[in-house]
KEDO-796792 format. One line per field, with one value per residue (C-alpha): residue number from 1; x negated, y negated, z negated. Coordinates in Angstrom, 3 decimals, always signed. Example, Ala and Ser with C-alpha at 12.3 -4.5 7.8 and 13.67 -1.06 7.14 Angstrom:
# KEDO-796792
num = 1, 2
x = -12.300, -13.670
y = +4.500, +1.060
z = -7.800, -7.140
# end
This chain:
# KEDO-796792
num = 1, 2, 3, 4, 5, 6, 7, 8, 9, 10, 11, 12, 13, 14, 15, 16, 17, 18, 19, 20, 21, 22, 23, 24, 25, 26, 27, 28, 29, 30, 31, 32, 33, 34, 35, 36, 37, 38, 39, 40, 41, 42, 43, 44, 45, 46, 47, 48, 49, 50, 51, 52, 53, 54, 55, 56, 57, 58, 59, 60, 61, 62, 63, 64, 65, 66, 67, 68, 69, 70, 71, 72, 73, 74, 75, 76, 77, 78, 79, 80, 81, 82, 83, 84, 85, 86, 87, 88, 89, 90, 91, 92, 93, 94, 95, 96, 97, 98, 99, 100, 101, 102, 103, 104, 105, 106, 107, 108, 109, 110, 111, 112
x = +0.000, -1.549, -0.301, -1.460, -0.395, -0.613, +0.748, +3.633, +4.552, +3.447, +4.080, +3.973, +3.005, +2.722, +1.380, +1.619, +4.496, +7.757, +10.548, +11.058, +6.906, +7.049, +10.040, +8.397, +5.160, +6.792, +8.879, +5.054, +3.652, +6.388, +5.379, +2.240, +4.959, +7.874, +7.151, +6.634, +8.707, +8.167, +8.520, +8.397, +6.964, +7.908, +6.479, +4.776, +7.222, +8.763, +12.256, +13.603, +17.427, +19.606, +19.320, +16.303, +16.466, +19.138, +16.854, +15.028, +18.676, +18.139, +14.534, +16.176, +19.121, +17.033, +13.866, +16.799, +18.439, +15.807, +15.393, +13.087, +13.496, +13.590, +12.749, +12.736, +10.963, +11.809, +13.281, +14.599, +17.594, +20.349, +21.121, +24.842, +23.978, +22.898, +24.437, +25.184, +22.420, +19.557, +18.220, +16.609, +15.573, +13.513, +10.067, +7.334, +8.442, +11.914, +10.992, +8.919, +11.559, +14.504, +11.950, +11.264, +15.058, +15.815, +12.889, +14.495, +18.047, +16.977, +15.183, +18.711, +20.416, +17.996, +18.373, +22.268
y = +0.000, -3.272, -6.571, -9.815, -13.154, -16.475, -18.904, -17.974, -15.201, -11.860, -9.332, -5.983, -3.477, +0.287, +2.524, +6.384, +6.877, +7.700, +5.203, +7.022, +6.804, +3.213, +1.761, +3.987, +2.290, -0.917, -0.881, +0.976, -2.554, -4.689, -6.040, -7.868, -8.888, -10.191, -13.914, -14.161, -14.297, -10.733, -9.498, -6.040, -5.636, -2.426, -2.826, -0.239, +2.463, +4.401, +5.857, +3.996, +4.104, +1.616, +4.460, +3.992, +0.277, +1.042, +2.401, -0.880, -1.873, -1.718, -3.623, -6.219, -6.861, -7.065, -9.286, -11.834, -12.259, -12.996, -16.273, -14.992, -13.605, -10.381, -9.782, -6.664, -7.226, -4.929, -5.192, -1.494, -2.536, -4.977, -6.953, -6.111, -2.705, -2.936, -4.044, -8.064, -7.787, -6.921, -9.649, -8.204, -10.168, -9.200, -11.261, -11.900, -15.854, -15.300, -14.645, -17.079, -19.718, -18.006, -17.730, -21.508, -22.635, -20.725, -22.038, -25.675, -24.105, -22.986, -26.387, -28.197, -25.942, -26.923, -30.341, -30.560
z = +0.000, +1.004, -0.761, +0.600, -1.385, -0.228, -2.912, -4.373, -1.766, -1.327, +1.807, +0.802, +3.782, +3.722, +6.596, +5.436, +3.679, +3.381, +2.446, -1.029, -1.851, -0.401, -2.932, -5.731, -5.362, -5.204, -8.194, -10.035, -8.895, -9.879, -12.841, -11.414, -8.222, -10.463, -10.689, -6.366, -3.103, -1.855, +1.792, +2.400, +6.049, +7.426, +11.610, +11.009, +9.799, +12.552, +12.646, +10.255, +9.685, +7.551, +4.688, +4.320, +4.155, +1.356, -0.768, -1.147, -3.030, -6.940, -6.754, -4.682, -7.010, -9.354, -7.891, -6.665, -10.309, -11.282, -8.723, -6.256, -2.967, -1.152, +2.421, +4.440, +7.935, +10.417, +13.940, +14.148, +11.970, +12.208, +9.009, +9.836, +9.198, +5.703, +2.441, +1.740, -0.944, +1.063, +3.147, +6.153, +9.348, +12.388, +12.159, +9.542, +10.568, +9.959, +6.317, +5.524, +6.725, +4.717, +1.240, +2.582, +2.695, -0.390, -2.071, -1.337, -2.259, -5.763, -6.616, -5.473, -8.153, -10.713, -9.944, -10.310
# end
């Protein structure tokens, strides 16, 4: 599992492993990933199917109560095909604008 953080982001990428070893790890790690924007890059993952993506559910519940936010990248999947609660989009770009605009969104709360 690689993590890469850049401020107050981090993109999480995994290469040889399943979808099951992949959230495991992630939630092992989560403790030292808690307090950043995480995207979960998953390019290189073949065959994935919107179960999969599912399992990414509980840690993303979780990471986004707790004001931060969660993005799958992946272009296999459409976001219509997976829950409300998981925020998936097609591009590494795409989710740094959306952690960008809710970044902005969660300071305008704070502010009110």
């Amino acid at each position: 599992m690689i993590f890469d953080t850049n401020g107050t982001t981090t993109i999480i990428t995994q290469e040889k492993a399943t979808i099951t070893e992949f959230v495991k790890g992630v939630e092992e790690a989560y403790e030292n990933l808690k307090n950043n924007n995480l995207i979960v890059n998953l390019f290189s993952m073949k065959g994935i199917t919107a179960s999969d993506i599912n399992e990414f559910l509980r840690v993303s519940k979780k990471h986004k109560a707790a004001k931060h936010s969660f993005v799958i990248v992946t272009d296999s999947i459409s976001y219509t095909d997976v829950p409300n609660e998981l925020t998936l989009v097609p591009s590494l770009r795409e989710a740094h604008d959306l952690i960008e605009m809710e970044e902005i969104e969660r300071d305008l709360d704070l502010q009110e």
